[in-house]
N, C-alpha and C positions, 0 to 999 in steps of 0.2 A: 630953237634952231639958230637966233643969232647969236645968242651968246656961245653956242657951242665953237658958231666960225668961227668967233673973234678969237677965242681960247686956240683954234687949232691951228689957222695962220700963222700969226707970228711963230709958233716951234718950227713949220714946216717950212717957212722963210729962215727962220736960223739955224735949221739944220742944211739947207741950201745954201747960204752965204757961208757955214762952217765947211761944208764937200768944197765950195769953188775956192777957196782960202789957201784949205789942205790942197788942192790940184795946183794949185799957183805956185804955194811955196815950194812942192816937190819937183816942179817943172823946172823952177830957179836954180834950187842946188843941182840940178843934172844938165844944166847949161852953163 
């Protein structure tokens, strides 16, 4: 069970920091 967190974390944090990235940069070019 912990190895499975460890493994599924970090994607579910990088796929989190990729969405607010994408939301950032598209919010920029339309301002």
């Amino acid at each position: 069970l912990a190895n499975k967190r460890v493994s599924v974390t970090p994607l579910q944090l990088d796929m989190t920091d990729h969405s607010l990235i994408a939301e950032l940069k598209k919010w920029e070019i339309e301002t």
